[in-house]
N, C-alpha and C positions, 0 to 999 in steps of 0.2 A: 504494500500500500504506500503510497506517494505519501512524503510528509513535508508539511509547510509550515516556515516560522512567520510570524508574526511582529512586528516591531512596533510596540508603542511608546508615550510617549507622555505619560499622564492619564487624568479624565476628568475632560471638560473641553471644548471647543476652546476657548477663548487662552487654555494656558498648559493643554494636555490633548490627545486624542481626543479626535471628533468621537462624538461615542455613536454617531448613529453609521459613522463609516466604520468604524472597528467593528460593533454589534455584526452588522451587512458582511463585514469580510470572511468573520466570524462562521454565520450561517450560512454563506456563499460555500463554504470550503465543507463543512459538515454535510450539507444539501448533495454534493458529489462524492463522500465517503474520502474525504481528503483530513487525513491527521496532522492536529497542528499542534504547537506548542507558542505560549507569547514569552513575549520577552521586551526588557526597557530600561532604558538607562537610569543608573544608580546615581540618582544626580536631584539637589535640591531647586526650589524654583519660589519664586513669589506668583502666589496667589493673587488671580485676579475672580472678584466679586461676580457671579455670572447673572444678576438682579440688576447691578449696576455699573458693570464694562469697567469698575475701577478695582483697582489693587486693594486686596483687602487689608494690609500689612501682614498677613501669615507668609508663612513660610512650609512648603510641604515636600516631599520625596516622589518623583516620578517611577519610582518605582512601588513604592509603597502604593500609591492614586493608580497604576494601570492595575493593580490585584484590585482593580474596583470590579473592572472589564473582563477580567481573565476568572473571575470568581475565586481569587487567591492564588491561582497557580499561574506563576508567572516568573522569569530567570531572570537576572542580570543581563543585561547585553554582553559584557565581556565573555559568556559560557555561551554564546552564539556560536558556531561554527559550519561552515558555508558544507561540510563535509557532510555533516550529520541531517541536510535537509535537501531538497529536492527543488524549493522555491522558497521564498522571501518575501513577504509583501508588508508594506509600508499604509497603512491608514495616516490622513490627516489630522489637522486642526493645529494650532499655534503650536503645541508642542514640538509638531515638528520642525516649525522654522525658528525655537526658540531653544530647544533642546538637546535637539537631532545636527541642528546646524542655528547659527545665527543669521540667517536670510533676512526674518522678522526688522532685524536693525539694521544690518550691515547689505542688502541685499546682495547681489555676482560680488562681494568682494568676503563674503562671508567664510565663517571657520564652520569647520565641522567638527563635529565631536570624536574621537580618535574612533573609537570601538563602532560606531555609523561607517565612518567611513572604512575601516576595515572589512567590518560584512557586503556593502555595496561590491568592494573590491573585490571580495573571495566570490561571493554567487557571479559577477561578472565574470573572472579570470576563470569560474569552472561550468560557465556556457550554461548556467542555469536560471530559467525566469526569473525575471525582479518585476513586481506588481507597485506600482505606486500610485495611490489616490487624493485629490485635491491638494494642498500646497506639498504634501509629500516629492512629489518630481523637484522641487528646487531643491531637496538634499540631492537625488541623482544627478541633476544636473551640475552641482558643483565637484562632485566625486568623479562622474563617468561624463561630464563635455568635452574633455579633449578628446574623447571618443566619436564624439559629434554624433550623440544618442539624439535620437525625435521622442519628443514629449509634449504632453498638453498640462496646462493649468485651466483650460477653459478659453478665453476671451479677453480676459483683462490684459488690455495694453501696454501698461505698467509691467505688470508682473512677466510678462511674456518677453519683453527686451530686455527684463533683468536677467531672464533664463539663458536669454540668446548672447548676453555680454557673458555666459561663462563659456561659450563653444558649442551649448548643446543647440538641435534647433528643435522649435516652439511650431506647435500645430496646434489652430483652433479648434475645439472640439464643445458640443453640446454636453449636458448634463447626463442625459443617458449615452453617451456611446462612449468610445474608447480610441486610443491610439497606440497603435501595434507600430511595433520598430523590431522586425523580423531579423533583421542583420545582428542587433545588437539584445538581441531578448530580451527588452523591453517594453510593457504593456502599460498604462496611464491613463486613469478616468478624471474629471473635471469635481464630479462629487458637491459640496459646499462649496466651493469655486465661485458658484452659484449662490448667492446667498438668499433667493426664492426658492430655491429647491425643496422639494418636496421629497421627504424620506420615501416614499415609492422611488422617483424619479435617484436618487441615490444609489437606492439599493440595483435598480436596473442597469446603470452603469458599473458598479463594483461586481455584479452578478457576471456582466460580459466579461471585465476583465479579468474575477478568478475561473470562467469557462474556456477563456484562451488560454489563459495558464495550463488548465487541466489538460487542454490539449498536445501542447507542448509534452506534459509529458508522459503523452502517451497510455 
């Protein structure tokens, strides 16, 4: 049976994993009899108030907040290893560009997190899908653009030339569909991108991308 890791990243949109993308990736993957495992970086964050878009002054553990998602079973990123899984997918929401990489602040000229960019590398260097949803792709594209990977964020203007000032290139893509980069096995839905979207409308883009996955392998 194929198995697939998970990489979160918190939980909450605004300062962690999307949770309605992570839940979708979640069920996408079980829905085809696909074994996963999550995993998130051991890494502190400030807290933002998701009632009122402001920092709440706490302080919390992204590791600790994705055992929200994973119903407590959930690794370290460091015990990630590209060897031991099949595919990798990446859900959104701030955490990933605040966590996973600093895009959030620093856009194309952003750091990323050592143990992120290590896994992108390894599932990259051993030819094996990488799934990435809403702002999730600007960690890929800071990792894997010189590779000159195709990705979508959706539409945003903005966000799409800051993808393309790191080497990757940017394709517009709708809410539900996907963008396949068969060269480089890489797969990318738009997701909350959108920020009308409708959790249907999410889940049928994240549904496409882990079904091309599943295909890959075979």
């Amino acid at each position: 049976m194929p198995k697939a890791a998970v990489v979160l990243s918190g939980c909450g949109f605004l300062d962690g994993a999307e949770i309605t993308e992570a839940v979708s990736v979640l069920i996408a993957l079980s829905q085809r009899g696909i074994e996963y495992r999550c995993f998130a970086p051991d890494v502190s964050y400030e807290v933002v108030d998701h009632t009122t878009c402001e920092p709440s002054g706490e302080s919390r553990n992204a590791l600790t907040e994705s055992a929200r998602i994973a119903r407590g079973v959930v690794e370290a990123l460091r015990h990630l290893k590209a060897e031991d899984f099949d595919t990798v997918i990446f859900p959104g929401g701030f955490g990933a560009a605040k966590h996973l990489c600093t895009f959030a602040s620093k856009g194309p000229d952003c750091d990323v997190h050592r143990e992120a960019k290590r896994v992108l590398e390894g599932f990259y260097e051993a030819g094996k899908p990488i799934g990435l949803a809403c702002i999730a792709p600007a960690v890929g594209a800071k990792v894997l653009g010189s590779k000159g990977i195709n990705i979508t964020i959706g539409n945003d203007k903005g966000t799409a030339d800051a993808i393309r000032a790191t080497g990757a290139t940017h394709t517009d893509c709708d809410v539900t569909s996907i963008v396949v980069d068969e060269t480089n096995n890489v797969v990318t839905t738009p997701a909350y991108m959108y920020g009308d979207a409708t959790p249907a409308q999410v889940f049928e883009g994240i549904s496409k991308m882990i079904e091309w996955i599943v295909g890959r392998l075979g």
